[in-house]
N, C-alpha and C positions, 0 to 999 in steps of 0.2 A: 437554748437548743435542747437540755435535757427533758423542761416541759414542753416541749413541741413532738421530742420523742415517741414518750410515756402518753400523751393524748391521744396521738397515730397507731398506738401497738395497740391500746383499746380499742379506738374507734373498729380498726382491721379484725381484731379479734370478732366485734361482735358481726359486722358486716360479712363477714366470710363464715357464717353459720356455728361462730365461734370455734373455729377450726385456725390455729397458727400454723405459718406455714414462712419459709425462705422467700418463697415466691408471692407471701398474701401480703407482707410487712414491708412496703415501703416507706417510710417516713421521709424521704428526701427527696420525695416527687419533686421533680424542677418545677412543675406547677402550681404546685401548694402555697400557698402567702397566708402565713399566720394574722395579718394586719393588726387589730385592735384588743386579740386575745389573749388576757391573759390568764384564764384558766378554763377548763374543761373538765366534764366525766362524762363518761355515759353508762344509763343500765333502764333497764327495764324499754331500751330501745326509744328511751330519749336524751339526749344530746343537751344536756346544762352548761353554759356557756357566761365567762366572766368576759366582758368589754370594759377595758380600763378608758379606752379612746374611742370615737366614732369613726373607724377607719375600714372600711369594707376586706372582707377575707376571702379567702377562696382557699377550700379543702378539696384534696384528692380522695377518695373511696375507693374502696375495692370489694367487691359485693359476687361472690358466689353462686347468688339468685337475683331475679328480681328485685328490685329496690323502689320504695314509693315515697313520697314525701308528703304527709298525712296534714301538719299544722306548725306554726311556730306561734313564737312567743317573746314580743319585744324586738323582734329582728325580721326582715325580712330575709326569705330564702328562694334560691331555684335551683332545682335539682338536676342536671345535663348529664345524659348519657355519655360516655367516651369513644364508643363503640367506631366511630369513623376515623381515631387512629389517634387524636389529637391529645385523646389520655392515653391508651394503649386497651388493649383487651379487658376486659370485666372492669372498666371501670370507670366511676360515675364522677363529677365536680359538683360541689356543693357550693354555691354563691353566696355571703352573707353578708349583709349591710344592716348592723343595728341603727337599731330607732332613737336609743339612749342610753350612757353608759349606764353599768350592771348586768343584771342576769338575765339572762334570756333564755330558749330553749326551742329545740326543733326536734319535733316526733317524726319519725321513721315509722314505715310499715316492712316490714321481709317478707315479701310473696314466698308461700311454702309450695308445694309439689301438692298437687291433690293425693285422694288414698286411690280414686279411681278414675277411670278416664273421664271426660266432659262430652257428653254426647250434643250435636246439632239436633237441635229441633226441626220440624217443619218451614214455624214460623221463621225461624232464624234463616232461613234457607231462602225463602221467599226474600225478607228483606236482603237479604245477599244478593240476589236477581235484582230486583228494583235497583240497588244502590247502583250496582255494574251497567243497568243498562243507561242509567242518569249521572254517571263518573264525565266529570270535564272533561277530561281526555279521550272521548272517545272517536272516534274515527266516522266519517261524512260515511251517509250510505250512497251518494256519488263518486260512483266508478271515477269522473272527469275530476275530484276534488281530491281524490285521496291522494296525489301526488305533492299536493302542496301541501297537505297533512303532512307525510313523513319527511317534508323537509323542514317544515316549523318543529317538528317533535323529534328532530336528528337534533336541531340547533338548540333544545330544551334538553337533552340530553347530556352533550358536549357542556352545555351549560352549569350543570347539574356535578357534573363529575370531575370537569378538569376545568372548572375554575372562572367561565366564560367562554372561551372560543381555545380550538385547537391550537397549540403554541406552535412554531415554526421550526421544520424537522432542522437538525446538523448534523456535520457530518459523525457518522459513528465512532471515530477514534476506538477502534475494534485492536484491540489485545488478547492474543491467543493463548492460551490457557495449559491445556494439555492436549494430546489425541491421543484417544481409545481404539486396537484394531478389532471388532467382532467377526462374527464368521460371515454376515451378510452385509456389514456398512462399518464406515468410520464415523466413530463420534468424537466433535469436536467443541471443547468446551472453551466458551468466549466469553468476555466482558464488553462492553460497550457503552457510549453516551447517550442516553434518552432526553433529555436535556443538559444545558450548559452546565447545571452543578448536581446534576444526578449522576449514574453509574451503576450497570445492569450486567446482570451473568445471563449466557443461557446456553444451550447444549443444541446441535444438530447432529443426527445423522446424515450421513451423505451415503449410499448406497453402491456398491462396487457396481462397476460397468453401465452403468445407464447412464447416458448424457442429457436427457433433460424428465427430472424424475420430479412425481406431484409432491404438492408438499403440504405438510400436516402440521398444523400450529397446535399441540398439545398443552391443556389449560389445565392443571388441579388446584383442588382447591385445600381444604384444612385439614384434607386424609392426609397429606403428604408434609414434604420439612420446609417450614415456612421460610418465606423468603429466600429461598435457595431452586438452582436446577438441580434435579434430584438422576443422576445418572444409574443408578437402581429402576429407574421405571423404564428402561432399554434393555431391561432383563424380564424375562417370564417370571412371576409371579408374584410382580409389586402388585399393589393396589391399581398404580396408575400403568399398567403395564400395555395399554394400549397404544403407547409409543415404541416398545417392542414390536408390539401385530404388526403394525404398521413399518416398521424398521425393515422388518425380516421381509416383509413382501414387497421390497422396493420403492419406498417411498422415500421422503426429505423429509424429517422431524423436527419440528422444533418444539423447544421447550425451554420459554424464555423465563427467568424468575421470577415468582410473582407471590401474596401471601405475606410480606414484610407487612406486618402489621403496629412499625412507627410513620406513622404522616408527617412526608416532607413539607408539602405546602398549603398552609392553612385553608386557605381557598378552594382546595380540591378535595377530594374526595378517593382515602386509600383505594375504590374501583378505580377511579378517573387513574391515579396516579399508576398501575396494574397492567389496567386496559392500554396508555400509554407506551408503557415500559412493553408490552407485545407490538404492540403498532410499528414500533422502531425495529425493533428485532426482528420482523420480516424484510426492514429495507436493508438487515447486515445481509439477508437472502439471495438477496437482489446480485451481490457482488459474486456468488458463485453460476458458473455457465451451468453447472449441472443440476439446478434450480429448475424447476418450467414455474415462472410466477404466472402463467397464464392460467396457470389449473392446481390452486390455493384451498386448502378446506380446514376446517375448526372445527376439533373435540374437545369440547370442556366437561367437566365430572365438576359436582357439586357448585360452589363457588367459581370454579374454573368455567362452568356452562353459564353463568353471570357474564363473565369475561367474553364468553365467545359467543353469547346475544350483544356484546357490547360491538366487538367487531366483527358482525354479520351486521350489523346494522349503521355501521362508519365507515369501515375502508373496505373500498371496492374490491380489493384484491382479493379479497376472499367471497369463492363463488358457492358453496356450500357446509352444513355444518350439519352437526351431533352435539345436541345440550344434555346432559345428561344429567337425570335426579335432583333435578334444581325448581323445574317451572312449576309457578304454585301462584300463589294468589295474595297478595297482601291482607285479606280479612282471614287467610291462613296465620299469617306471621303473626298478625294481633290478636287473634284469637285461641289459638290452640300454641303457639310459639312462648317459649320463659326464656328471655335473652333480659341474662346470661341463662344460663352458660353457655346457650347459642351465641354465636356471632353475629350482628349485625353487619360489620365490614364497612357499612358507611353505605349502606345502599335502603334499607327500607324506611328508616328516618330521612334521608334526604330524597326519595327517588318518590317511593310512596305519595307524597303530595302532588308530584309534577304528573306522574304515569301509571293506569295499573300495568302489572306484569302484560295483560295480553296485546297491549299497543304497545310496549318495552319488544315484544316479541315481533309485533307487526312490521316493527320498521326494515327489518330485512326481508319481506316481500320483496319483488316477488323468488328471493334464490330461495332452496332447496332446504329444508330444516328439519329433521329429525326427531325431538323431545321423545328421550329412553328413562324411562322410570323401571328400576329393581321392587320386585313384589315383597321384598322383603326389609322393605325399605319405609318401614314404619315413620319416618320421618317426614319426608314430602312425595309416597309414593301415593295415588288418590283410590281410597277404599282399601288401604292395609289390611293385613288382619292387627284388630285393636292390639291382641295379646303379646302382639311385638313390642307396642309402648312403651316407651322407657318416660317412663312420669315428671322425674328431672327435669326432661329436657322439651318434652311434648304434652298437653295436655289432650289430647284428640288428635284424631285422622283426619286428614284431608279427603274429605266425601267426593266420592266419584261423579256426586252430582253436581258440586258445586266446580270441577276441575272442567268436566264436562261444557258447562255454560261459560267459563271463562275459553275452552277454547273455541267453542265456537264463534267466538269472537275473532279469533285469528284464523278461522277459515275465512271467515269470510273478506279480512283481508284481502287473503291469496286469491280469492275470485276476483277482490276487486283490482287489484293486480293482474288476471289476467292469467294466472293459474294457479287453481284448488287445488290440484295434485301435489303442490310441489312441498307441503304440510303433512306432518303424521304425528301420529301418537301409538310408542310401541312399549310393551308390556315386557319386560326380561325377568325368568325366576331367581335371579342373583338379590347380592344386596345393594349396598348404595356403591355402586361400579359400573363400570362401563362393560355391556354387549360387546365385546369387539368383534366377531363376525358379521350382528348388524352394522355396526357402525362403515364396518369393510365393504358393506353389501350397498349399504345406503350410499358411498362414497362411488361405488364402480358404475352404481347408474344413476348418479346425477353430476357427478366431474367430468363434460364432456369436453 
């Protein structure tokens, strides 16, 4: 145990930009299987390895930046991101199966931060065009086929996310929590069953005197406290405070918890299991009269605008939505994206192959859609100003031209759908937040 230790506090020291930390030093990953090791060093960013036995190992990482796996020596290796839950946040699994007892060795690369941004070319631009318009995924330019498009690419979804096919709802087993009185609603905070061995918190307001009031499934994402309903965003001047706007003008709030970023079930996908865990927490809705589930709409902010393209594009019950600071492009995420220290979440290593973003976005044609990007939202907002760049975490802007050509891809969608209008793209001078008066504005004229 003590050399399995002392080989973990190194490896972490170097991996995490040789920065220790409480939080970088795990050595007791439950995932970790020392198997056939019985000695270790690392420096100069390779990994010397003593095999007493030929028994295959599997190390936990935890890496800061990017992480690459360059060569080995004597051993075979595979290097797996954890990012979909199944190691936990920033962190990677190392596979190793020597070839024959003794020393072996596995070179690491550490992606650094550039000094300055990475500008798109021309050419890189053009082949971006080409690749999108020749993506499997794409959608028939038959108005008559598209239907059976988004029903093949709902079921590749559902697929994708939770595991195979939607699991069979039960009942809630709904446990009330506490209640809030505000000056325009009560908020009440629940727990519930999303499935038979899961267990979900989430928060409504109910609004004084209105007997059947619209209701708002509010989604955030990593601005906010993971894995929790965050009962601060029912006040003026959270981040996520657009469950306030919305509170105070009389509406039904939900905000179910989501952002736990331990994966329950191997097979799924922390989105799937999220997206889920909302899907259920509108049917705890169901049970109150002063609900109107007829006139249902979705605002999600960052990862939470993932979430509520997931359900705009699953359950019916939601007839309009607000994605906010999120819609981007996968040659975005590979290109100009360093995860870490971004999150992945489990969506652009597992989704990416099946779907680009702008058919992920089409499948909720033809309801009502929104996409709000903050100008100051250097991150995924398209033609930032550069000098917002935090280099860490972005290596370039998402080019206005390139956000441009992917959505035209989802208009055209919506024509083929049946209506164009019901798509937009809106510019806010905020940062990565949600507009709430568009979002109010977009919501009064498409919730009819």
């Amino acid at each position: 145990m003590k050399a399995r230790f002392i080989f973990l506090i190194c490896l972490f020291l170097f991996l995490s930009g040789y920065k220790l930390s409480a939080q970088g030093v795990q050595p007791l990953h439950m995932e970790t299987r020392m198997g056939g090791i019985s000695h270790s060093s690392l420096k100069d960013e390779i990994l010397s390895i003593e095999f007493s036995r030929l028994e295959e190992a599997f190390l936990v990482l935890k890496s800061e930046s990017p992480l690459r796996l360059l060569s080995t020596r004597n051993v075979a290796a595979t290097l797996t991101p954890g990012w979909d839950g199944s190691l936990g946040y920033l962190m990677y699994g190392l596979s190793l199966l020597p070839e024959k007892e003794g020393s072996a060795e596995v070179i690491f690369e550490l992606i650094r931060a550039p000094v300055t941004a990475i500008p798109t070319t021309a050419e890189e631009m053009e082949q971006y065009k080409g690749q999108l318009y020749m993506r499997n995924s794409r959608f028939p330019d038959s108005a008559s086929d598209f239907p059976d498009w988004q029903e093949q690419y709902r079921d590749s979804l559902i697929h994708t996310l939770m595991g195979g096919s939607l699991p069979d709802r039960i009942p809630g087993d709904v446990e009330i929590e506490y209640e809030e009185e505000y000056e325009n609603f009560r908020l009440i905070s629940f727990s519930y069953k999303s499935k038979k061995n899961r267990r979900n918190k989430a928060l409504l307001s109910l609004p004084y005197g209105r007997k059947k009031a619209p209701l708002l499934v509010g989604l955030h994402g990593h601005e906010s406290s993971w894995g929790e309903a965050d009962s601060a965003a029912f006040r003026e001047g959270h981040i996520d405070d657009f469950c306030a706007y919305f509170a105070n003008r009389g509406w039904a709030v939900l905000q179910p918890a989501t952002m736990d970023h331990q994966l329950q079930y191997s097979s799924w996908t922390l989105q799937g299991e999220w997206t889920w865990d909302a899907m259920t927490a509108m049917d705890v809705c169901t049970t109150y009269p002063s609900v109107n589930m007829d006139r249902v709409a979705v605002c999600g902010l960052s990862t939470g605008g993932h979430l509520a393209m997931n359900l705009l594009a699953l359950d019916p019950r939601v007839k309009t939505g607000v994605v906010v600071c999120i819609l981007s492009t996968w040659n975005h995420y590979e290109k100009r994206f360093r995860i870490p220290p971004h999150c992945d979440c489990g969506i652009s290593h597992q989704l990416a192959p099946v779907m680009e973003q702008c058919d992920w976005a089409a499948l909720a044609a033809p309801k009502p859609v929104l996409f709000l990007h903050g100008l100051q939202d250097a991150s995924f907002c398209p033609g930032a100003d550069e000098a917002l760049l935090d280099l860490e975490w972005n290596t370039g802007i998402l080019p206005l031209e390139e956000y441009e050509a992917m959505f035209v891809e989802i208009s055209r969608a919506y024509e083929m759908s049946g209506d164009g209008g019901k798509v937009s793209t809106l510019y806010h001078d905020g940062p990565h937040s949600v507009d709430n008066e568009a979002a109010f504005e977009w919501f009064t004229k498409t919730l009819q």
